[in-house]
N, C-alpha and C positions, 0 to 999 in steps of 0.2 A: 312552636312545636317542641316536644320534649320529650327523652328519650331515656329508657332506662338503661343501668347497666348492663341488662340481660337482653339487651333489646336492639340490637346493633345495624344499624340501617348501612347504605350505599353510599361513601362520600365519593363525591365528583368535584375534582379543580380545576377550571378553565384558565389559566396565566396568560395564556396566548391571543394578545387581546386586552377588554375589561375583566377584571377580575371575579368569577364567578364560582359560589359554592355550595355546593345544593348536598342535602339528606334526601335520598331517595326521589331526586327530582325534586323537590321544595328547595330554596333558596334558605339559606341558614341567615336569621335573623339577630343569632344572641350576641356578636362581636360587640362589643364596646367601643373599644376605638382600635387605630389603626395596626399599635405595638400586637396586638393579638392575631390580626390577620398578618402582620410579617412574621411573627414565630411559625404560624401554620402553612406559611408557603417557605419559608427558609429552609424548616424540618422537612418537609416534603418534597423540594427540590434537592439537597443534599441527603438524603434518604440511605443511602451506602455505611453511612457511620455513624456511629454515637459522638453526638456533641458533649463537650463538659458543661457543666452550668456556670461555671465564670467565663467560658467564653460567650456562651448564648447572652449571657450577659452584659457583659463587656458590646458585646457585638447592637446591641437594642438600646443599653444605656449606658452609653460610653461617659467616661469622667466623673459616675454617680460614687457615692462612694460603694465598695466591696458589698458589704450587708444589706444596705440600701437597694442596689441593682439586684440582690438575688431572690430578694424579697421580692420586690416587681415580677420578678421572673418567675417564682413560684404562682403568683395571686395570676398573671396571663396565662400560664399555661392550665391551672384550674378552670380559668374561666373560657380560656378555649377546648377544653375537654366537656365542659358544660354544654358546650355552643353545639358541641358537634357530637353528642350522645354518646364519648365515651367511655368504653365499659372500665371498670374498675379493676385495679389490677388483683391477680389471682383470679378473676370471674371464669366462670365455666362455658361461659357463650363465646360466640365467635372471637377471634382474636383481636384486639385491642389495638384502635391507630395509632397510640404511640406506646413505647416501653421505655420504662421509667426508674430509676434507682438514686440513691442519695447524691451521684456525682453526675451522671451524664443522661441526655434524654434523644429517643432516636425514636423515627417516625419507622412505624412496623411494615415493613414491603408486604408481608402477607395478609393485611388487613385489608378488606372489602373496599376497594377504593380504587378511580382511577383521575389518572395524571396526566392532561394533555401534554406536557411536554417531556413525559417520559415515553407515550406513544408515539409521539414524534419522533424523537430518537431512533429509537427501537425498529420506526420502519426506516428509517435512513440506512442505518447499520445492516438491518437486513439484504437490502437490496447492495451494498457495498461487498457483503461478507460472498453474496450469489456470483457465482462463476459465469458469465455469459460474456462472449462479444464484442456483445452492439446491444443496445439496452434496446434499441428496437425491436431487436429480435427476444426480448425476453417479457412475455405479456405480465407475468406474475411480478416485475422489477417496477415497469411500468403502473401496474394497479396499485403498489404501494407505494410509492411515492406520490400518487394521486390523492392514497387518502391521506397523505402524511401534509400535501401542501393545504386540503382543502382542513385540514385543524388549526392551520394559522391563520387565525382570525385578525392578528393585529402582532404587533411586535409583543413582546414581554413587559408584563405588567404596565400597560401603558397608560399612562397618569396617576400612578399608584410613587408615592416618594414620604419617607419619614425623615422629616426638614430636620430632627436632633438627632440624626443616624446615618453621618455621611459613610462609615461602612457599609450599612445596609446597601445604602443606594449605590456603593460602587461596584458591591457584587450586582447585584439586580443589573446596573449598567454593563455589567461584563457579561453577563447572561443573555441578556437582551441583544450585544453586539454580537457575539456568538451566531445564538439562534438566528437570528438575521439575516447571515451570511447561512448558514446552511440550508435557509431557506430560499435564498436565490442563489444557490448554488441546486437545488431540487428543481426548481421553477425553469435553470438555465437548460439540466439535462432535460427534462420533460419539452420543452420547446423544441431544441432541437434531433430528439427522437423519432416526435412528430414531424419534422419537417425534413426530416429521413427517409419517412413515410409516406409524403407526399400527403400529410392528412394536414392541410395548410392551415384549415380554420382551428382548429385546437390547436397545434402550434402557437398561432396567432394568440387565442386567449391565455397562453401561461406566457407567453412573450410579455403582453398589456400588462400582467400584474406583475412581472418583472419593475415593470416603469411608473408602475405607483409607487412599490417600495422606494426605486432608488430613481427617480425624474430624470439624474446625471449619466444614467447606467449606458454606455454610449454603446457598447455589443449589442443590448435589447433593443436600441432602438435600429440598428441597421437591420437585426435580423426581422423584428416587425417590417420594416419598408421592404424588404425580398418577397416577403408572405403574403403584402398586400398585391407587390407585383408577380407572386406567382397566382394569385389570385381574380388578378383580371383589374385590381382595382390600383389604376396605373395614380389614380387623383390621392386616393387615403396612403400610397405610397409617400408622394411628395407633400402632404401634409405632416408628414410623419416628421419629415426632415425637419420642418419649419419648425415643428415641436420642440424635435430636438435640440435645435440649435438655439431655440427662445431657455430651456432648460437649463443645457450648458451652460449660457450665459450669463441666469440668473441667478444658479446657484452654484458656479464657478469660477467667472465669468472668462471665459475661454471660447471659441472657436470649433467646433465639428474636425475630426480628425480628416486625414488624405483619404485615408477609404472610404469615409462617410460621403464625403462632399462627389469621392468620386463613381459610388454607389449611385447618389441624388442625382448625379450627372447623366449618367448608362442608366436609368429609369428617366428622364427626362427627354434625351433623346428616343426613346423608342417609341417604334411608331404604330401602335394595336396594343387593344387591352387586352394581347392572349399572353397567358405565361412566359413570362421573362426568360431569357436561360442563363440569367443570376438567379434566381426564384429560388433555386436549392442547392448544397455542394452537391454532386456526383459521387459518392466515394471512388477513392481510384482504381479500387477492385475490381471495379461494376463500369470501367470506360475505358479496362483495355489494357493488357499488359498487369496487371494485379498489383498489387500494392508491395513494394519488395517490403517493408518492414513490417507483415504480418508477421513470419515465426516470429516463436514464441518459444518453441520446441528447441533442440540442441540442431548448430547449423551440419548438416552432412556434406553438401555441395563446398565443396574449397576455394570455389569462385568466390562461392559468398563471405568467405574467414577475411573480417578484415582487422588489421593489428596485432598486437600481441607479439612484436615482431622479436623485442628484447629477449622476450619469454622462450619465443622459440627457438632462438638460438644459444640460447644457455640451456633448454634442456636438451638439444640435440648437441652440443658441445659434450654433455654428459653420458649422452649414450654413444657415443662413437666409440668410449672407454667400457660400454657397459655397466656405467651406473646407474642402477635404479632412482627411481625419481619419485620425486610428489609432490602433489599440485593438491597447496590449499586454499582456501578462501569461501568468503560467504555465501548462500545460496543465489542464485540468478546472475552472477558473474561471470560465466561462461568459461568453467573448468571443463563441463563437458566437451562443449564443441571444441574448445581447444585440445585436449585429450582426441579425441576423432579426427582432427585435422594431423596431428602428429602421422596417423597411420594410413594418409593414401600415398600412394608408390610416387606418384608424381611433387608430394611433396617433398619426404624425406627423402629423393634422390637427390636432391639442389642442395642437402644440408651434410650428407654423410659422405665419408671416403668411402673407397669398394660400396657403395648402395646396393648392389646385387644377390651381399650376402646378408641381408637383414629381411627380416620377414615380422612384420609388426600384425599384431590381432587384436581387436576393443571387443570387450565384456562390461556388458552393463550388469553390473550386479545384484540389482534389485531384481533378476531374474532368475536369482538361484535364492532369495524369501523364503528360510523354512526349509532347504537342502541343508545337505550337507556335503565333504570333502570327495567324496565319487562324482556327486554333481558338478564338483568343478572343475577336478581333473577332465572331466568327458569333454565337459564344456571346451575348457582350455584348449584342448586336441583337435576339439571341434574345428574350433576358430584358426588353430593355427596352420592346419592344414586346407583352410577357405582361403586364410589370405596369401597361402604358398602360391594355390593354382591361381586367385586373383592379380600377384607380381609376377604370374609367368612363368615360376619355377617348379610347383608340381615335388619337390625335392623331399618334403617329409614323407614318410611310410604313411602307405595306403591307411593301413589296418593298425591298432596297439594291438599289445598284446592281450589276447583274454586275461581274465580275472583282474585280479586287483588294480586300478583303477592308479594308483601313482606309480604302480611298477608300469603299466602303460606310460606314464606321463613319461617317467624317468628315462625308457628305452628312449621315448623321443626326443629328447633330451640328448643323449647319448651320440644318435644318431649325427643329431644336427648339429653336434658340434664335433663330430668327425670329420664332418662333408664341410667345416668352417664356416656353419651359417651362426647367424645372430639372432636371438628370439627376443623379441620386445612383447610382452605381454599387458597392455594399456585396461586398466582394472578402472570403473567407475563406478560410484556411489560405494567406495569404501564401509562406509558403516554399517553397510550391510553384512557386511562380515562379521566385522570385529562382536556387533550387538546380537549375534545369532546363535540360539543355544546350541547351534551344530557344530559350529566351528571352535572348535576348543585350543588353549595354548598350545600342543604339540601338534597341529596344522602350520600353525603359524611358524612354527620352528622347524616344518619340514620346507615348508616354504622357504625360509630365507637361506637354508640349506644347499637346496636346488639352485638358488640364484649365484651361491657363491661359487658351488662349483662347478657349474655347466656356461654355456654361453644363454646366459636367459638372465635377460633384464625385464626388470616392472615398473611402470609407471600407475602410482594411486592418483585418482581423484578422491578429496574428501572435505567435508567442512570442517572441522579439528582437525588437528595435524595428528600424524600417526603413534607420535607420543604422547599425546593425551588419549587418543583412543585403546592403545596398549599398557596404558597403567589403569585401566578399570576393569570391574567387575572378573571375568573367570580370563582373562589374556593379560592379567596387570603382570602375571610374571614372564612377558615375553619380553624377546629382545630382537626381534622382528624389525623394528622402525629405526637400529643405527644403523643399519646399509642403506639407507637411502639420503639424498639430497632433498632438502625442501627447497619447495620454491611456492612464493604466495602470489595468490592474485588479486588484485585489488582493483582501484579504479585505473581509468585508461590515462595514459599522456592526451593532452590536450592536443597535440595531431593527430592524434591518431583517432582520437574522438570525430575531430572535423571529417576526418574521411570515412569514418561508419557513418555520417548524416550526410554525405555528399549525394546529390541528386541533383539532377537537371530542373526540376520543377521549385526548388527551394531558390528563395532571396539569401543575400547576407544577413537579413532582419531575420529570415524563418532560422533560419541556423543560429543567431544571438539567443534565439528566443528558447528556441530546443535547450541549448548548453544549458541556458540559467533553470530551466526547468526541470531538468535531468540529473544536471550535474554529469560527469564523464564517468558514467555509468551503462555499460552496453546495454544491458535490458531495460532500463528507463528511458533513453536514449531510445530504442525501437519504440517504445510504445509512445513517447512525445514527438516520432518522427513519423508513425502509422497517422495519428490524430488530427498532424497538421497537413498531412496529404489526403487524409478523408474528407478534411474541412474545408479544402479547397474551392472557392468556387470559380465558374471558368472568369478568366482574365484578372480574377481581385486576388490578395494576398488574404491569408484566413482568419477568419475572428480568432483572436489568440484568447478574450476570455472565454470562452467555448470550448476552444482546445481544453483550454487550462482544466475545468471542470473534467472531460472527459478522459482527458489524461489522468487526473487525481481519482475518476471512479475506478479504473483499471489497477491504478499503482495501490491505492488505498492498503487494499489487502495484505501488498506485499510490505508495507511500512507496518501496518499493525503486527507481523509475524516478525519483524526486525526489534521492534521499542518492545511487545513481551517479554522479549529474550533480555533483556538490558534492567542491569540491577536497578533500585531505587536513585543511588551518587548519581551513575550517571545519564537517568532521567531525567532527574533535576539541574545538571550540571547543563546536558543541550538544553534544556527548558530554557536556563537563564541564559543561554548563548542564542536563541532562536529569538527570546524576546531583544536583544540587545547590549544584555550587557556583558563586559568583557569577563572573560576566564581564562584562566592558565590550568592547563594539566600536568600532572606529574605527567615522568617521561612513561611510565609504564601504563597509564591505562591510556595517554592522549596515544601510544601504540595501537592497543587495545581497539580504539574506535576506528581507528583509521585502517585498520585490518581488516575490519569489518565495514567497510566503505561508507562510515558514518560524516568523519571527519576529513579536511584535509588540512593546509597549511601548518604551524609547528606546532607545537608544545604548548611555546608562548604566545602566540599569535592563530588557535585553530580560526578555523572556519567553515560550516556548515556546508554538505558536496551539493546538495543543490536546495533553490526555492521550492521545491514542491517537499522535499525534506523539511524545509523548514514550517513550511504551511501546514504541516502533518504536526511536527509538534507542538504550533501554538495551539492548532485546536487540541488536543490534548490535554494540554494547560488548560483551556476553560474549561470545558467539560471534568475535570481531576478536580 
């Protein structure tokens, strides 16, 4: 079949699997030999960039001489533009699969053409980037990941290798490891979504092809034997074992883990092919008493604040004197609820001398979005006359004054520090301000005004600290942020970690298992701590690879809004620490990362906060 340049048909590449390439559904015949189908899937799998041609080179005909390799490289890449009816460049018809110039050659993303393992992807990420949950409860998460496993026909290029191009074949290799694992990492959530659901036989079938891929895969096979015995089928249960354990052996040779054997056991004893009641976890939301580590939200209840203990008494050491404060650190760290916990009565009475005469008030500030300075005075007055009658005291004036909206504030001001009260006014999501065309330099300078000379302290929450957000745009000439104390928040003490995961249903093993996953981080810490109490099944301890996926669908998001934000150094710098090998950081940015709860141990000696951190950035690494 032959094609003109004006004449630009549909290419399709199957990788996943045998290697398949069709024009418009026909099978492309013109290949020669193999160097032409590796240019054609190399280019199209790194498709993001322009290659140079001494590396495409280099990369195909390693060792050949310079002129020699490029030479080749031009004659394959004619002959696979032959192959595959590309149009010529400068042509007027449809756009051209690849784009071409004297140095570099790059396969064109907008040309008529698809890529199973860019669709693959693409639904992966989708369903990662989708806000839900419980993936069960999200049918459109669910349908894509379905069609995303039923594209993986087989591993990556599988028996496809250029014996003179051990390069080649180590990208291909990395490729293929890669795709693999996100492939039984799709295949793990879809099982156990379904078996969520109580929809046991489909479970079951993405469970089986779990255990083609990987025979060793020893979560697949337990959660296949539950499915069989939620299923009735008490015998394909305990075959299942025997599998297992013939598997393990043979391509391990190792032994069935304690939970296995003791799974095989509690389906061996039972006595009826009716559903098991191992057959599925329970989530704990759904058996009683609810799951405590669902929020997700900022904690309000004081019961629930747990640690932070340093913090809080260095910032209330601060305000006893009436100094402002501010609380920095990176998102999902829990400024907020720490900021909320400062201001119930039953707190800061255990912390302050005279407590009677303080009256604390929280503003969320993402609520005055597009206000301006009358908005927040009102606000201000609002709150601080709720939290008066909320401690009991009722002490501020009813009423401000009409009009002007800081001459209200100020009288109350005034007022309260007549009568010897102390105003703490606890401000969150700072940047709301600073970044709002409403609020302009001389706000900010009536503000810090107020604070100096009335009994009115402020506590910011913000991610930048207040001098970096005061030296940009229209407030760079304020001087707002030297009244205040910083104080950063970062990861937790490793006590204080163990007692945010402290639960009566947790083993010492469920709690090793949380920390290395989490790292001592509050918000990954909840959600590695939700996961393994949903996974629960009654009497067993939980499939921890199960967790693990379903933890990493949840955390995902919030690692890809972590690593965008982080220059190129130091992507590359965790890259090479994630894969293994050692680095040292200056002292100023190994600060840097650890500020931002990337890193912890020294300078000399970092070390990534946790494994699922880390799992985040090797795939990164393949995929880049």
């Amino acid at each position: 079949m032959e094609y003109n340049a004006g004449d630009m048909a549909h290419l399709s590449l199957s990788l996943l699997g045998a290697l398949t390439v069709t024009l418009d559904g026909t099978p492309v015949a013109g290949f020669e030999y193999n160097k032409v189908r590796a240019l054609l899937i190399y280019l199209a799998v790194e498709s993001d960039r322009a290659h140079h041609r001494e590396v495409l080179a280099e990369l195909l005909w390693p060792g050949r001489p310079g002129e020699t390799a490029r030479a080749n490289l031009r004659k394959t890449l004619s002959t696979l533009r032959q192959a595959i009816g590309d149009a010529a460049l400068g042509a007027d018809a449809t756009p051209p699969f690849f784009l071409t110039d004297r140095e570099t050659v790059q396969f064109n993303l907008v040309s008529d053409h698809a890529l199973d393992v860019a669709t693959f992807m693409s639904l992966l990420d989708a369903c990662r980037a989708h806000s839900h949950p419980r993936l069960e409860d999200c049918p459109a998460c669910l349908a894509r990941l379905a069609q995303a496993v039923d594209l993986y026909h087989g591993d990556f290029l599988n028996q496809f290798f250029l014996n003179d191009s051990p390069a080649f074949d180590d990208w291909a290799r990395s490729q293929r490891e890669a795709l693999r694992r996100w492939m039984l990492g799709a295949l793990t959530q879809l099982a156990t979504a379904y078996e969520n659901q109580r929809d046991y036989g489909t479970a079951a079938r993405y469970a089986q092809r779990q255990i083609e891929l990987e025979p060793w895969a020893e979560s697949a096979h337990r959660q296949l034997m539950r499915l069989y015995a939620a299923l009735g089928q008490r015998s394909a249960a305990l075959a299942q074992y025997e599998a297992c354990r013939r598997a393990l052996a043979d391509e391990l040779g190792v032994e069935p883990e304690t939970d296995t054997t003791a799974l095989h056991e509690q389906i061996r004893q039972a006595r009826s092919e009716t559903p098991s009641p191992v057959a599925a976890p329970t989530p704990a939301s759904k058996r009683g008493g609810g799951n405590p580590f669902a929020m997700r939200a900022m904690l309000k209840d004081p019961a629930a604040f747990v640690g932070r203990q340093a913090e809080v008494q260095r910032l209330f050491s601060r305000l006893a004197s009436q100094q402002s404060c501010s609380i920095v650190g990176p998102r999902r760290i829990g400024k907020s609820s720490l900021l909320y916990y400062l201001t119930h009565p039953e707190v800061y009475r255990q912390h302050l001398p005279d407590p009677e005469a303080y009256i604390f008030a929280f503003i969320d500030l993402q609520e005055l979005a597009g206000a301006g300075p009358e908005d927040f005075f009102r606000l201000a007055i609002e709150r601080l006359r709720r939290a008066s009658e909320r401690a009991g005291g009722g002490r501020l004036p009813r009423e401000p004054e009409s009009g002007h909206t800081l001459s209200g504030f100020r009288r109350l001001l005034d007022e309260a520090t007549e009568q010897g009260l102390k105003l703490v006014l606890c401000c969150d999501e700072f940047e709301t301000l600073s970044a709002s065309p409403g609020f302009a330099a001389d706000f900010f300078a009536s503000l810090r005004g107020l604070s100096s000379n009335y009994n009115l302290a402020l506590v910011t929450a913000s991610h930048a600290s207040l001098f970096e957000l005061c030296h940009q745009g229209r407030i760079q000439t304020s001087h707002f942020w030297n009244v205040f104390s910083e104080h950063r928040l970062g990861l937790m003490p490793e006590t204080e970690a163990h007692e945010l995961i402290r639960h009566s249903a947790f083993t010492p093993e469920d709690q090793a298992f949380i920390l290395r996953l989490a790292g001592p981080h509050p918000f990954f810490l909840s959600i590695a701590s939700y996961h393994v109490l949903e996974a629960r099944p009654a009497g067993l301890s939980p499939d921890y690879a199960i967790v693990e996926e379903r933890f990493f669908d949840e955390a995902w998001r919030h690692y890809v809004y972590t690593w965008s934000r982080l220059n190129l150094a130091d992507q590359q710098a965790l890259a090479q620490l994630a894969q293994g090998e050692k680095q040292v950081f200056n002292d100023q940015r190994f600060q840097f990362l650890k500020d931002n709860t990337l890193l912890g141990g020294q300078a000399k000696s970092p070390a990534l906060a946790s494994t699922g951190w880390q799992r985040f950035i090797r795939e990164q690494v393949v995929r880049e």
